[in-house]
N, CA and C atoms as an extended XYZ file, in Angstrom:
495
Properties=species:S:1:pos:R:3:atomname:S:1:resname:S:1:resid:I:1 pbc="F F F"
N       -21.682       19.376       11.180 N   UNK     1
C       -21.652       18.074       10.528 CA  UNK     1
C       -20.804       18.135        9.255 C   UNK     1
N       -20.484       19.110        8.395 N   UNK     2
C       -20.140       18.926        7.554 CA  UNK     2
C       -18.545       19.321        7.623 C   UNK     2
N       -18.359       19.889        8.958 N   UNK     3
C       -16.583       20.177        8.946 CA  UNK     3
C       -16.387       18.814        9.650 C   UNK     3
N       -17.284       17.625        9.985 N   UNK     4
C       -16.847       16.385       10.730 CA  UNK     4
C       -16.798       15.388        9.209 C   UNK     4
N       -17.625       15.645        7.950 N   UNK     5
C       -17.209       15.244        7.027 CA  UNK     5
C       -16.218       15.694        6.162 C   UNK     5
N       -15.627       16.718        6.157 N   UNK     6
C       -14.694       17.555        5.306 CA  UNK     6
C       -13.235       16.568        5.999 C   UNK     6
N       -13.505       16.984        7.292 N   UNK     7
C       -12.172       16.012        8.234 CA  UNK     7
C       -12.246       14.506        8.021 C   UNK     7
N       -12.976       13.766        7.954 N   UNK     8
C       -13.120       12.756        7.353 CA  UNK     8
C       -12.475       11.935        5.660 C   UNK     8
N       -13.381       13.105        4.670 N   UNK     9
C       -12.514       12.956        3.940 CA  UNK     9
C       -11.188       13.412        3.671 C   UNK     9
N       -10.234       14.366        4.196 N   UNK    10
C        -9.123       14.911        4.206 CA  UNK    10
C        -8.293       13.355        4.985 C   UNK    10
N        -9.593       13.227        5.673 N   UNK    11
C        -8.116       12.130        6.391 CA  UNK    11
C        -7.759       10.924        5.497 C   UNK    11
N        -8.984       10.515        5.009 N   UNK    12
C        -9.186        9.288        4.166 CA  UNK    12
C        -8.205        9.312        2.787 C   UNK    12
N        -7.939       10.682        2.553 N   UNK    13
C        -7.478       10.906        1.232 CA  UNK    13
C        -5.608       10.966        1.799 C   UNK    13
N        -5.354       11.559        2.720 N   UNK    14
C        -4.156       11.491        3.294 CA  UNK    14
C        -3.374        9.896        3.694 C   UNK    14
N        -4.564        9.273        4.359 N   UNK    15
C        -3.799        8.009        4.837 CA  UNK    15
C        -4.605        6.784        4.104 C   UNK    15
N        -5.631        7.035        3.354 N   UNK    16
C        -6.416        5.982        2.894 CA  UNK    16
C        -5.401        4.828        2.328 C   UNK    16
N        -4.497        5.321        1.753 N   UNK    17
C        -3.402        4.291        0.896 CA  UNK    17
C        -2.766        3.730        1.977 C   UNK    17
N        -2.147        4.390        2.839 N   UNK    18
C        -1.162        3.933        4.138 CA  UNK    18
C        -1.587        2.574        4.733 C   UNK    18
N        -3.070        3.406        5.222 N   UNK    19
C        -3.430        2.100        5.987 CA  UNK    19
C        -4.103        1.278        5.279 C   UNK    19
N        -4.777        1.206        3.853 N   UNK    20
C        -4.615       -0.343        2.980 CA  UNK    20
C        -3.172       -1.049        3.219 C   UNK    20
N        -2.048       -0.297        2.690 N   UNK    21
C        -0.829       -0.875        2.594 CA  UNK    21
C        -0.592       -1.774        3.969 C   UNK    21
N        -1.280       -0.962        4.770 N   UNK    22
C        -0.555       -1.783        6.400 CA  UNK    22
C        -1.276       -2.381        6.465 C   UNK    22
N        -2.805       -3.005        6.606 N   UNK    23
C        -3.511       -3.906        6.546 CA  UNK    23
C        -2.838       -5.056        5.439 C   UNK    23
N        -2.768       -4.816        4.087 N   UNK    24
C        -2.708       -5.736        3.473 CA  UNK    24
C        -1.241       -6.839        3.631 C   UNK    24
N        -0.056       -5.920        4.103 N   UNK    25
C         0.714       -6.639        4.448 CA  UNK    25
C         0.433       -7.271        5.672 C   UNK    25
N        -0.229       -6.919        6.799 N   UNK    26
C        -0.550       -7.911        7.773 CA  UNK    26
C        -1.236       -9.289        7.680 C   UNK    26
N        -2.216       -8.790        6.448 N   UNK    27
C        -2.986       -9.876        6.175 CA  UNK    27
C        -3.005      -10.316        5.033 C   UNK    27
N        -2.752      -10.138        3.996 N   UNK    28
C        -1.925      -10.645        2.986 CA  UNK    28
C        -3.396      -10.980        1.663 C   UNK    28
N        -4.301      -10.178        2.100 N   UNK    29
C        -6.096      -10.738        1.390 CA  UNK    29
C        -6.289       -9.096        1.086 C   UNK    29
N        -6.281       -9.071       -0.307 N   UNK    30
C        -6.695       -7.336       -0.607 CA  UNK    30
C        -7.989       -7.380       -0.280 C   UNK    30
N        -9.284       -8.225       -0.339 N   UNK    31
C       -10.692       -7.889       -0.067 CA  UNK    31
C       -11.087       -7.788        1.538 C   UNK    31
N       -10.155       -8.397        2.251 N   UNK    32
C       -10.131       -8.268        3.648 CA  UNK    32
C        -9.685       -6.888        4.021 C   UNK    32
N        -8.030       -6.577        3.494 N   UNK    33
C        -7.930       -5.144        3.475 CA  UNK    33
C        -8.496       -4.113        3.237 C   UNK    33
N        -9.339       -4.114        2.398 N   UNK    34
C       -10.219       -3.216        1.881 CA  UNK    34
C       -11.313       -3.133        3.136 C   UNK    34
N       -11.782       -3.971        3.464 N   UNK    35
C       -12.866       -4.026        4.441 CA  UNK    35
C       -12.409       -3.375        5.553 C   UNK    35
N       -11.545       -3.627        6.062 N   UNK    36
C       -10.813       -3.395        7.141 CA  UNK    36
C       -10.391       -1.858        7.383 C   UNK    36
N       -10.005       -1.218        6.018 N   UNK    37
C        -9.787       -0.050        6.015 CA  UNK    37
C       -11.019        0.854        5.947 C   UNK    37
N       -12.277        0.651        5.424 N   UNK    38
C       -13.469        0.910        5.605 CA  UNK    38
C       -14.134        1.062        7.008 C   UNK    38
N       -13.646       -0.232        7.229 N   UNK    39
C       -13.844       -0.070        8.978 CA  UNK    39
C       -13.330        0.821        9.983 C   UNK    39
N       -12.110        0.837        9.648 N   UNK    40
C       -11.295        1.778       10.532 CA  UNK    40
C       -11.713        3.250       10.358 C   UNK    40
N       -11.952        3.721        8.803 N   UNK    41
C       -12.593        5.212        9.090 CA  UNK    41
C       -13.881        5.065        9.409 C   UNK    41
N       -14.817        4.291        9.610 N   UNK    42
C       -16.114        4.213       10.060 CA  UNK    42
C       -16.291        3.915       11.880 C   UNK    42
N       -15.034        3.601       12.674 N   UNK    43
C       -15.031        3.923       13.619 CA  UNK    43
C       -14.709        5.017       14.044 C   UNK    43
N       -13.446        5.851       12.528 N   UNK    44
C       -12.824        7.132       12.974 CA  UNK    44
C       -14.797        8.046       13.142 C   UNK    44
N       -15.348        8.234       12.341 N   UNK    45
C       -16.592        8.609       12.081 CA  UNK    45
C       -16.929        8.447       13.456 C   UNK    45
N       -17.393        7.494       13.803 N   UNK    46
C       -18.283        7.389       15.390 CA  UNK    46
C       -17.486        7.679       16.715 C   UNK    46
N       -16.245        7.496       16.764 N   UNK    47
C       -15.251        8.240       17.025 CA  UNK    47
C       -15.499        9.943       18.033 C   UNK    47
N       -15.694       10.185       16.752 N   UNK    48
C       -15.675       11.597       16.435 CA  UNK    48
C       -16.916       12.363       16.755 C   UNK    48
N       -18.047       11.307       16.306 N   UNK    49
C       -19.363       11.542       16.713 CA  UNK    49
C       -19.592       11.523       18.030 C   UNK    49
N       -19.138       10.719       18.811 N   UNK    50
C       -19.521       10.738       19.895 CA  UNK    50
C       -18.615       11.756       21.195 C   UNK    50
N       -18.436       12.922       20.344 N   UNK    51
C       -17.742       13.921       20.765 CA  UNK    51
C       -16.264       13.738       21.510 C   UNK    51
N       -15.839       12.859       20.859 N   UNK    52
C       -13.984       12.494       21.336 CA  UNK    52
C       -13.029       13.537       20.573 C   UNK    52
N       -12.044       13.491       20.545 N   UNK    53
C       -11.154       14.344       19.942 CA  UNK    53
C        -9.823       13.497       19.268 C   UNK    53
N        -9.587       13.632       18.483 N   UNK    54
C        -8.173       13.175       17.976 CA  UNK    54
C        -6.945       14.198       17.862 C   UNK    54
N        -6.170       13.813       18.242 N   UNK    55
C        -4.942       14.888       18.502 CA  UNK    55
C        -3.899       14.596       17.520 C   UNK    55
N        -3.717       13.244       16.714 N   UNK    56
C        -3.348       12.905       15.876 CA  UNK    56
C        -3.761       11.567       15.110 C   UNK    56
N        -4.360       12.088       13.952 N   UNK    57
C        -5.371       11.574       13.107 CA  UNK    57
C        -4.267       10.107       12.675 C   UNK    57
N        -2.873       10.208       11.997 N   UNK    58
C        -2.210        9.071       11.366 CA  UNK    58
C        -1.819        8.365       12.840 C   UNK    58
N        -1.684        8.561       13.671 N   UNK    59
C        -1.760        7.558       14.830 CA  UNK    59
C        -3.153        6.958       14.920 C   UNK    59
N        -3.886        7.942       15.222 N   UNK    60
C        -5.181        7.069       16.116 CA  UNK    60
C        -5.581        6.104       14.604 C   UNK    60
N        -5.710        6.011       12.994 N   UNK    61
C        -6.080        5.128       12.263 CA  UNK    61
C        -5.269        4.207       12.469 C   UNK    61
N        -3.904        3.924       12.533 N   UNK    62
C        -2.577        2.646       12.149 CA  UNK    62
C        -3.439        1.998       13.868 C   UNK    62
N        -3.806        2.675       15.344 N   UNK    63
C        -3.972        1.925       16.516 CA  UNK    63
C        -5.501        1.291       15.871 C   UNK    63
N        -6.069        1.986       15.008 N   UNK    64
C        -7.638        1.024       15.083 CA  UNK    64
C        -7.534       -0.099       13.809 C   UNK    64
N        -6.647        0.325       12.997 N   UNK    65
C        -6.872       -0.558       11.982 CA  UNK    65
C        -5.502       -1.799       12.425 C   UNK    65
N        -5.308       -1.568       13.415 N   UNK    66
C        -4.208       -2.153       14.289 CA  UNK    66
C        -4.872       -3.036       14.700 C   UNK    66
N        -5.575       -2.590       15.795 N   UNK    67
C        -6.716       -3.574       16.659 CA  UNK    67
C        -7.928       -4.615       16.119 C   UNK    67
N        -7.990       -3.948       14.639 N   UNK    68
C        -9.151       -4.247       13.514 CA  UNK    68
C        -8.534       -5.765       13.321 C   UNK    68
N        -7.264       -5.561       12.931 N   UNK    69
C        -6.375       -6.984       12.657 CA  UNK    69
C        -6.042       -7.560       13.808 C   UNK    69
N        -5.765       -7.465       15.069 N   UNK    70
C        -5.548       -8.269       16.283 CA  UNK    70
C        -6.912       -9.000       16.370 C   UNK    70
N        -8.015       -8.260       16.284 N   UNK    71
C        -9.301       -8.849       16.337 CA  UNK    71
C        -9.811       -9.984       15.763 C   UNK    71
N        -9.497      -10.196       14.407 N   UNK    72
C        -9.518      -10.747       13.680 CA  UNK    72
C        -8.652      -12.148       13.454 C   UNK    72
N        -7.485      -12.282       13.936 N   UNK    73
C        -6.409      -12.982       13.983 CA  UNK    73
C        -7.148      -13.868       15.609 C   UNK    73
N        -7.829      -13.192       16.550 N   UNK    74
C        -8.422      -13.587       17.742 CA  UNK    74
C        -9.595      -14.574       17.383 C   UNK    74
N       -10.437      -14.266       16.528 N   UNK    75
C       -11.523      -14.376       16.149 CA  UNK    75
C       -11.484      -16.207       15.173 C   UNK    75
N       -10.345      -16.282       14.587 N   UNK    76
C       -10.241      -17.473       13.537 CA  UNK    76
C        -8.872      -17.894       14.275 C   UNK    76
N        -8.900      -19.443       13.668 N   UNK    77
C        -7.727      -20.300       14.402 CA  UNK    77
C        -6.900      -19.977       12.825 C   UNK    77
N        -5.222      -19.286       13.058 N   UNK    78
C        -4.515      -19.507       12.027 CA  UNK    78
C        -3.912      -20.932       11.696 C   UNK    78
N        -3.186      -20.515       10.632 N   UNK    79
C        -2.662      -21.953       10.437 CA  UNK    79
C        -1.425      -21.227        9.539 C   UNK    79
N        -0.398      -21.767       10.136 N   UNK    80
C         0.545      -20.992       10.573 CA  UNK    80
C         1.444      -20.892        8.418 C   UNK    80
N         2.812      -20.155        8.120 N   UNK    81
C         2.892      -20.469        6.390 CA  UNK    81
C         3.295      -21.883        6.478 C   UNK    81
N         3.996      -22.499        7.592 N   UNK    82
C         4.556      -23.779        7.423 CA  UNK    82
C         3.945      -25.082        7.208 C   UNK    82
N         3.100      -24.955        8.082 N   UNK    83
C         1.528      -25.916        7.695 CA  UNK    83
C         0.655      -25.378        6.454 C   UNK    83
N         0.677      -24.439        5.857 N   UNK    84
C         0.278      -24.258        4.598 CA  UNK    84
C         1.121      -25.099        3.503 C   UNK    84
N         2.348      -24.809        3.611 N   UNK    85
C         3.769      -25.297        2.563 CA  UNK    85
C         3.871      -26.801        2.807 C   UNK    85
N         3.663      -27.203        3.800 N   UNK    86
C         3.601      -28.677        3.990 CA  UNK    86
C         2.493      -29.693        3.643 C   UNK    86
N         1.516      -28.159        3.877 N   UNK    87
C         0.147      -29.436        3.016 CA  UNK    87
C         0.142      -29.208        0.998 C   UNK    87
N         0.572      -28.706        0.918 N   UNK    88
C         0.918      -28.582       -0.709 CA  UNK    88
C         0.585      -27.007       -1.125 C   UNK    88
N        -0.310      -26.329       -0.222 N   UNK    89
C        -0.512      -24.839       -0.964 CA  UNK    89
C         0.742      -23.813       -0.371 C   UNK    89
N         0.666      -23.679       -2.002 N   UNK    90
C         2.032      -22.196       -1.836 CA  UNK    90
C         0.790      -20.890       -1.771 C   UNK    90
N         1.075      -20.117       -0.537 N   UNK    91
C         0.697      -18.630       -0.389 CA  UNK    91
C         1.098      -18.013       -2.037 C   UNK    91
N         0.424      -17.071       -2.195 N   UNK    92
C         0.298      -16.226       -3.258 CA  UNK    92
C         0.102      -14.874       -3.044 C   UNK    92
N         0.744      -13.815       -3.305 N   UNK    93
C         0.114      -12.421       -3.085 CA  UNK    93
C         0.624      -11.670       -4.350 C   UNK    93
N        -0.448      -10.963       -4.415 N   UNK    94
C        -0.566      -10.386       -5.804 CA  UNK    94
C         0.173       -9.109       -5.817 C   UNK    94
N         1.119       -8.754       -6.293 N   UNK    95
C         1.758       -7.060       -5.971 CA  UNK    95
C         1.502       -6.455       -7.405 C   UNK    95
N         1.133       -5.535       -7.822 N   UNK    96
C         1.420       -5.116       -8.696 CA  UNK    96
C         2.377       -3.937       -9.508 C   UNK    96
N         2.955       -3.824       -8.441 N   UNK    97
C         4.376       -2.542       -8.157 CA  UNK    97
C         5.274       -3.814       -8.688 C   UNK    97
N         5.682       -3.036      -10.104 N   UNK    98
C         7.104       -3.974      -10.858 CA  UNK    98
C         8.649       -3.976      -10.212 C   UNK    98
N         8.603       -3.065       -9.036 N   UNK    99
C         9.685       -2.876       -8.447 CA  UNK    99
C         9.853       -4.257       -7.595 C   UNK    99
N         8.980       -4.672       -7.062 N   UNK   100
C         8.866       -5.929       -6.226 CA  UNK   100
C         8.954       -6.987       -7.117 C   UNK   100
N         9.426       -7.271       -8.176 N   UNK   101
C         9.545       -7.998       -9.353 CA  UNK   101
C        10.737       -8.729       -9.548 C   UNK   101
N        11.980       -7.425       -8.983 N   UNK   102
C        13.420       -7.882       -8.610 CA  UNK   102
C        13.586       -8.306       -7.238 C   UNK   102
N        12.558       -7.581       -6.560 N   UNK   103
C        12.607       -8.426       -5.004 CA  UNK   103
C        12.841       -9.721       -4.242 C   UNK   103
N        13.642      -10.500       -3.720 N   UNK   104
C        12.647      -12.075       -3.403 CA  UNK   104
C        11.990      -11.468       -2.021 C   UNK   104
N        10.396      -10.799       -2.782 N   UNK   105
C         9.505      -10.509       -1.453 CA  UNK   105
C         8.888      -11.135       -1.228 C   UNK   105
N         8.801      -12.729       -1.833 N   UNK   106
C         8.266      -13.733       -0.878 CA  UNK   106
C         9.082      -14.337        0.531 C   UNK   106
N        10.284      -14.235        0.013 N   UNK   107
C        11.376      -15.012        1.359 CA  UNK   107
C        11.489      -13.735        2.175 C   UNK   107
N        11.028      -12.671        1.639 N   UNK   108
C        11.296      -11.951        3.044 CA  UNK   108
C        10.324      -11.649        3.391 C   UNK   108
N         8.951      -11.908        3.025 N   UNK   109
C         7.669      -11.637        4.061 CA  UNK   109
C         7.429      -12.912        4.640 C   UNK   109
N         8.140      -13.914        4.028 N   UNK   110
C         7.746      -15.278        4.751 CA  UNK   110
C         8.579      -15.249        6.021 C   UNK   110
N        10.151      -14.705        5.944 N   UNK   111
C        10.893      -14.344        7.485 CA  UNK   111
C         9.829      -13.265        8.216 C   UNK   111
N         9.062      -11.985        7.715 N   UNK   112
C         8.781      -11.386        8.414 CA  UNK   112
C         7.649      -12.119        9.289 C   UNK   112
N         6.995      -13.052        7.986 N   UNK   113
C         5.732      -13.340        8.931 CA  UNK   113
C         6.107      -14.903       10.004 C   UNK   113
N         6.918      -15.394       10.130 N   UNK   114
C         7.674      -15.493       11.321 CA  UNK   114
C         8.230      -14.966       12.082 C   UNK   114
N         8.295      -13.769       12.470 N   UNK   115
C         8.446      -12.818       13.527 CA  UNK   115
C         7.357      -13.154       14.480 C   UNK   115
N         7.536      -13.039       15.765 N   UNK   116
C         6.376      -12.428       16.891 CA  UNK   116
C         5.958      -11.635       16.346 C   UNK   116
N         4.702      -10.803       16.833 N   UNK   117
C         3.698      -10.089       16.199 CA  UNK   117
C         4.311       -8.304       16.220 C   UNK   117
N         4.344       -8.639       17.620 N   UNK   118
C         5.345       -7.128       18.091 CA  UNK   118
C         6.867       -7.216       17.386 C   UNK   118
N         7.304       -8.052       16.721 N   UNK   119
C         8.517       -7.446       15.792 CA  UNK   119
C         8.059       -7.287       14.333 C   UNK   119
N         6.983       -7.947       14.093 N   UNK   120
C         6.637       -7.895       12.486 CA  UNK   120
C         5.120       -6.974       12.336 C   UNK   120
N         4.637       -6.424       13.253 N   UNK   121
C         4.013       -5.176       12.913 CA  UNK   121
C         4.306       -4.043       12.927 C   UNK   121
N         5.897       -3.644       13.850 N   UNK   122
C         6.471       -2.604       13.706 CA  UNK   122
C         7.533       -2.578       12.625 C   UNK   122
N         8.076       -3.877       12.369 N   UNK   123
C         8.903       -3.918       11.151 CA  UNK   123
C         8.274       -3.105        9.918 C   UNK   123
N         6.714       -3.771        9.757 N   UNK   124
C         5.500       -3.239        8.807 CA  UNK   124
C         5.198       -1.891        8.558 C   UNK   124
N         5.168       -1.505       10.062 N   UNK   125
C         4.653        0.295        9.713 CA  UNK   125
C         5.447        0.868        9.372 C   UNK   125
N         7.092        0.740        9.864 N   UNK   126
C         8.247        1.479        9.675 CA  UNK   126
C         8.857        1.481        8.233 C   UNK   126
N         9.182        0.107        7.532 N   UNK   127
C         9.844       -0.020        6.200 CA  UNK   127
C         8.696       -0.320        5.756 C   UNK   127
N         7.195       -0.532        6.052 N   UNK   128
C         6.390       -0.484        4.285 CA  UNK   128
C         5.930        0.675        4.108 C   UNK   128
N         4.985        1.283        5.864 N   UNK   129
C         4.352        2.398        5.916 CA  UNK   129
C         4.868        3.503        6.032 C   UNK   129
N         6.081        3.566        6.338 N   UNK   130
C         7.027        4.468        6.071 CA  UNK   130
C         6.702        5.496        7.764 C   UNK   130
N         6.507        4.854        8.679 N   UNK   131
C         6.168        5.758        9.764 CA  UNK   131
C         7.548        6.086       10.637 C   UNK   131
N         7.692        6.943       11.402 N   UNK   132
C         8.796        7.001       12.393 CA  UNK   132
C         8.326        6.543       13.394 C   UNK   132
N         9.884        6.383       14.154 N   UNK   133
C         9.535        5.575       15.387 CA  UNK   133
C         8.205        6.408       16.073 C   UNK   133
N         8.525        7.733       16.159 N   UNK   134
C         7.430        8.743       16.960 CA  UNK   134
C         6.598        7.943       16.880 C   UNK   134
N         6.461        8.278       15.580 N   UNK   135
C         4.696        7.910       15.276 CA  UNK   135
C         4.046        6.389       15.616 C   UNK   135
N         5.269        5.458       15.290 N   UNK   136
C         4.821        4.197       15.887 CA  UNK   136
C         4.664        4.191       17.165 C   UNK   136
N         5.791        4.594       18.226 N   UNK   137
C         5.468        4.385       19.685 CA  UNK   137
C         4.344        5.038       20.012 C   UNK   137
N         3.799        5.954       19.254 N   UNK   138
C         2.664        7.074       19.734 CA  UNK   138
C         1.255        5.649       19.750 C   UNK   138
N         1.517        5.080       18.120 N   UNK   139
C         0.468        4.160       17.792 CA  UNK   139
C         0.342        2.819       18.840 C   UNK   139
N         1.524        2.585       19.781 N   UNK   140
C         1.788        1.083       20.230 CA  UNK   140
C         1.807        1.822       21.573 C   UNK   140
N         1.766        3.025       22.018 N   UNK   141
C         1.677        3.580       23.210 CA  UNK   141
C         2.798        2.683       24.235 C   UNK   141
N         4.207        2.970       23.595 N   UNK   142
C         5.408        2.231       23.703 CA  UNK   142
C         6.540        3.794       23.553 C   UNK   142
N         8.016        3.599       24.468 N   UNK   143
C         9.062        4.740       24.640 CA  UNK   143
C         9.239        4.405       23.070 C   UNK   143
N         9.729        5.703       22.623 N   UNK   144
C        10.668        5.542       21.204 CA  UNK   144
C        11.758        4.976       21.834 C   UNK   144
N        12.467        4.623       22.435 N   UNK   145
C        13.535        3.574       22.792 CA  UNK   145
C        12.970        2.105       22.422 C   UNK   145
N        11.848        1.883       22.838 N   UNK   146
C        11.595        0.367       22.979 CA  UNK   146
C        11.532        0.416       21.454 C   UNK   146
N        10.455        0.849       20.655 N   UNK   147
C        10.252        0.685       19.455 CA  UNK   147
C        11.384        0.851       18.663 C   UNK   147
N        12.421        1.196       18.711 N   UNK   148
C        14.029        1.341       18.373 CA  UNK   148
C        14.381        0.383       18.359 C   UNK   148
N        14.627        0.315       19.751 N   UNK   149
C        15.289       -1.641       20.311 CA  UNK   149
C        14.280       -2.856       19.262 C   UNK   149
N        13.286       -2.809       19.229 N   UNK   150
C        12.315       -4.078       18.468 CA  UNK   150
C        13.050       -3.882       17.086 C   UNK   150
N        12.470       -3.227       16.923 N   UNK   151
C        13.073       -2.824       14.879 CA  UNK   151
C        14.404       -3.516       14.975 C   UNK   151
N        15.489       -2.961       15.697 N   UNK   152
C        17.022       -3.813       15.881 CA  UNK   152
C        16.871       -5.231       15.766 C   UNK   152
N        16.035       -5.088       17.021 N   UNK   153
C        16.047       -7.081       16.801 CA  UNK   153
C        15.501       -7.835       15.650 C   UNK   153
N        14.364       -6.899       15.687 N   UNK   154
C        13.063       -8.032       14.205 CA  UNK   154
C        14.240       -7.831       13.468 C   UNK   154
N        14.791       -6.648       12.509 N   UNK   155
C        15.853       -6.880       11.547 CA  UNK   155
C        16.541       -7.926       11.504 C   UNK   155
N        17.191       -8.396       12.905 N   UNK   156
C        18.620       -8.730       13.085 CA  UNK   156
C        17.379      -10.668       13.332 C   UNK   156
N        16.842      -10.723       13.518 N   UNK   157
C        15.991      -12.005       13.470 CA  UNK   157
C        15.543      -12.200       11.823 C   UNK   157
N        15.532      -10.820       11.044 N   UNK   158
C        15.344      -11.266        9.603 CA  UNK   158
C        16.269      -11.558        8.410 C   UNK   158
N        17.355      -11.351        9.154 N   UNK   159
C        18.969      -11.543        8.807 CA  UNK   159
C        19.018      -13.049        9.401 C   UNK   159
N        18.844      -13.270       10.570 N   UNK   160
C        19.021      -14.832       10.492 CA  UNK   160
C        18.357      -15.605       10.185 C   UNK   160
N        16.683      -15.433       10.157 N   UNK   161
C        16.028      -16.275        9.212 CA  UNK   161
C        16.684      -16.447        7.714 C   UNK   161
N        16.841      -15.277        7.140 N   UNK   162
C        17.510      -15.430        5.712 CA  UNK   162
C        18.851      -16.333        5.107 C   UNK   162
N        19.899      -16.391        6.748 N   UNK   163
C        20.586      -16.833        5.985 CA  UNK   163
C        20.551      -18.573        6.425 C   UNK   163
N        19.754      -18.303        7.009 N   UNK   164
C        19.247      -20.263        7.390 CA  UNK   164
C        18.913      -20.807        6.247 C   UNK   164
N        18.025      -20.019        5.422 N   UNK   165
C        17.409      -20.584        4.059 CA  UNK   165
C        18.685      -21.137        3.351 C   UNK   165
């Protein structure tokens, strides 16, 4: 029990930041993120308990805290940024990294989050979470070709959203 908690926390301390970061850009609510990432090592936990094996720990968290957010998005009717902007509320997200300060990272998470889901969650893991393709196709159980090809396109779809604006 206690080398299933030692692995636990080693993992939590390794990717704990990662997968906040990837939650919160999916969902754009730090108290949701937070939850969410809680969740995901508390399935890694039962997981584990119930005598499974992980062969790679930063895959199998990005597929549950993956699914954590598909679930969720299933669960409530969205309402999409455009019907937000049209009824008078401007989205808000709080960054506190001053580098994003010179950014316009609102016009480009507002192109990302017009993407299909499958171009703007791999866009996400790759340039926020910093993952390789490996590791994404490992997580999306997808060829590193395909996950190659998507990234090309979402880019090349976030290049033309941009210059429509």
């Amino acid at each position: 029990m206690e080398q299933l908690k030692n692995q636990l926390t080693e993992a939590y301390k390794e990717h704990g930041d990662a997968i906040f970061r990837y939650c919160f850009f999916r969902i754009s609510d730090r108290e949701k993120a937070l939850d969410f990432v809680s969740e995901t090592f508390i399935r890694m936990w039962k997981y584990i308990l119930d005598g499974n094996d992980i062969k790679n720990t930063k895959t199998f968290l990005y597929t549950v805290a993956r699914n954590i957010i598909i679930d969720e998005y299933r669960k409530k009717n969205t309402i999409s940024l455009d019907q937000l902007i049209d009824a008078g509320i401007e989205p808000y997200v709080e960054i506190e990294n001053p580098m994003y300060d010179s950014l316009d990272y609102s016009r480009v998470m507002e192109c990302i989050n017009k993407l299909p889901e499958n171009y703007s969650s791999i866009i996400i893991m790759r340039y926020v979470n910093d993952l390789s393709i490996k590791e994404i196709a490992d997580t999306l159980k997808e060829s590193e070709n395909v996950i190659s090809v998507r990234i090309h396109r979402g880019l090349a779809k976030i290049r033309e959203l941009i210059l429509i604006k």
